[in-house]
N, C-alpha and C positions, 0 to 999 in steps of 0.2 A: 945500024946497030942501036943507037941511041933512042929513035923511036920504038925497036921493039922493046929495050930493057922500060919504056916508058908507062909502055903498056903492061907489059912486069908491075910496075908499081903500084900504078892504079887497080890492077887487078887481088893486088896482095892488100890495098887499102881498103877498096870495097868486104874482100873476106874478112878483113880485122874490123870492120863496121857490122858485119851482119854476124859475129861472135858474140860485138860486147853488147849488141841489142839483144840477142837470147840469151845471158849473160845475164842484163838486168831485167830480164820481163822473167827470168826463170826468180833471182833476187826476188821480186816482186810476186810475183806468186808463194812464196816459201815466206815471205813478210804478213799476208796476208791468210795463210792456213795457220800461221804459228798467233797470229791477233785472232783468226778466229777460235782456234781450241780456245785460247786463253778468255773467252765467254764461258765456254762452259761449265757449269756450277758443279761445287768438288761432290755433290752428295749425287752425282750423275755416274751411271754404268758400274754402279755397286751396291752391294749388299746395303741395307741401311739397317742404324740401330732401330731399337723400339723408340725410343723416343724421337731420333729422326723421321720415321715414316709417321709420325703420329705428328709432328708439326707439320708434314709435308701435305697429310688429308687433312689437317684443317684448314689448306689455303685449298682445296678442291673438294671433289665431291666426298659426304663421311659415307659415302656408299660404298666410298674404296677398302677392298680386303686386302688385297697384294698390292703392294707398291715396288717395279724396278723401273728407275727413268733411264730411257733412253739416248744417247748424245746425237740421234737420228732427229734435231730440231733445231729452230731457231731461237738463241736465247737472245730478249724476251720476243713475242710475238709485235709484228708492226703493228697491228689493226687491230679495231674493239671488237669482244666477242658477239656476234649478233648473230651468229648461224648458228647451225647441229647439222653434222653430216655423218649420215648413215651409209656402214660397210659390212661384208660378211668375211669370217675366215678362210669362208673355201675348203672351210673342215671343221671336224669338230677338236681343237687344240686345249692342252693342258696352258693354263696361262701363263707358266712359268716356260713355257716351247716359246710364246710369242716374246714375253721380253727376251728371251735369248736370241730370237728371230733379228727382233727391232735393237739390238746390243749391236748386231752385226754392223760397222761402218759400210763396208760393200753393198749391204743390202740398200741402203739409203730410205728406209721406209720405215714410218714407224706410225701411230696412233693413241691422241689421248687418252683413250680409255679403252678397255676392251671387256666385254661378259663370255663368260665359260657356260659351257649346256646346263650347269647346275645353278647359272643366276648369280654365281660369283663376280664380283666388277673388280678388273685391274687397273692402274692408272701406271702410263707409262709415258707422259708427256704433260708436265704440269699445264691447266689452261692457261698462266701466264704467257707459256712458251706455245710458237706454232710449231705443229708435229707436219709431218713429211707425210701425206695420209691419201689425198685428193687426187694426184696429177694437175694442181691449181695452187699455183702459191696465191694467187687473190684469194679463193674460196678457205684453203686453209686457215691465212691470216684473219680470215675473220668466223671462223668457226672451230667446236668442239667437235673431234672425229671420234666416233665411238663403231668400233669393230664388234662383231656378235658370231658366236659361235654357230654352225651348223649340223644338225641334227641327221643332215641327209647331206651326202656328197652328189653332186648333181644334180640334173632335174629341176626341180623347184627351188632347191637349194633352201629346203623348209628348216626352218629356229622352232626347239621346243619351246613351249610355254614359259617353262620357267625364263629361259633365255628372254621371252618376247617379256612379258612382264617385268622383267628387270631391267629393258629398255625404257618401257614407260615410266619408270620411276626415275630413271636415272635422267632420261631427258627433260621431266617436267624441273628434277633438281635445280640442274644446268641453268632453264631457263630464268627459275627464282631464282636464284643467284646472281646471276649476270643481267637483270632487269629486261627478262625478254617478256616481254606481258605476253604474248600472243605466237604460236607458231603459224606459218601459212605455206603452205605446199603447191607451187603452181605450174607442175612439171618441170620446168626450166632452172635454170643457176638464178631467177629473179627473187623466188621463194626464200625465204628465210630457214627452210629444213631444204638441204638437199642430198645425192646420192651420187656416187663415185661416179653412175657411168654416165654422169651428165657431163665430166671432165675426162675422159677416157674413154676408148673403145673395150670396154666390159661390162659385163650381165652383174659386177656389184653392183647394188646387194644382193641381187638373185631375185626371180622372180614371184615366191611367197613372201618377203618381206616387202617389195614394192606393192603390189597389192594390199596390203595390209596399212597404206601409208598414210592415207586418208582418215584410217582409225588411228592410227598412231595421233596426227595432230589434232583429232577431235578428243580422243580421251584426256592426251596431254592438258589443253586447252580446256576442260573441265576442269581439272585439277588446279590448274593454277587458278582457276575464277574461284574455286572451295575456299581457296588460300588467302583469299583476299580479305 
């Protein structure tokens, strides 16, 4: 009798040991969601005044027309800016669809910037902060991800003009600002411009703006030589 109520005890000790370990790892996980919301900055996942969104483009690009930040990031980013990484919608989206997209916590995705088919530029992830964009927290952390609307669903997944030309503007910005003298495109994640589907099993950006990418670094790379 005594050996079995023994084994009784031991068995009621071990379950009270494996309670108050998921117990405090649960503690601990809820200590740690509640430290990280309390990073993220209050003019995040709302409407901003005029005067907020007007201090907010002048720590980023003044190319930005709509400004809603997303809580879909890391505040601030680990790493220095030395990339640009190029993505497509997948469609062609109202800008104010995508911050409501990237608003979504579930979705977990979000992107520093994004262009509308009409050349419009949203910012939805300050470059201080790394955006959730790549399938690469290296690549992220050290890069601007800028999303560009689609003029065609499928296929080539072709960017009107306007869209592409407000690319080129936008990334030569980027660059002068964050002292990237030079982009360099080497198909690989080595490249200082890279594209989603080097960190992912997807055709982002699609294949008319991949093509196009070689032009993109060499206009770019004009531009900022003009600049100098």
């Amino acid at each position: 009798m005594r050996k079995k109520e023994k084994i009784g005890e031991n068995e009621f000790f071990s379950i009270w040991l494996l309670l108050a370990g998921f117990g405090a790892i649960t503690t601990l996980v809820l200590i740690m969601c509640i430290s990280s919301a309390g990073k993220i900055p209050d003019n995040v996942g709302r409407v901003l005044t005029e005067e907020e969104q007007e201090a907010v483009v002048g720590r980023n690009s003044a190319l930005a027309e709509y400004v809603y930040l997303s809580p879909n990031a890391d505040f601030p980013r680990e790493g220095t800016i030395t990339k640009i990484t190029i993505h497509h919608m997948a469609g062609d989206l109202e800008l104010e669809e995508v911050g409501k997209r990237f608003s979504d916590r579930d979705r977990r995705t979000s992107a520093n910037y994004a262009i509308d088919s009409s050349g419009k530029v949203a910012l939805y992830v300050e470059e201080a902060n790394r955006a959730w964009t790549s399938s690469s927290k290296e690549n992220d952390s050290q890069a601007v991800t800028i999303e560009v609307a689609n003029d065609e669903v499928g296929g080539q997944w072709h960017v009107g003009d306007e869209s592409y030309e407000k690319l080129i503007e936008l990334c030569t910005d980027i660059c002068r600002r964050n002292g990237i003298e030079e982009l360099r495109y080497t198909g690989d994640e080595s490249g200082n411009l890279t594209l989603h589907k080097m960190f992912a099993d997807t055709e982002c950006p699609g294949p008319y703006l991949e093509s196009r990418v070689e032009e993109i670094v060499q206009t770019v790379n004009q531009k900022l030589k003009q600049e100098e």
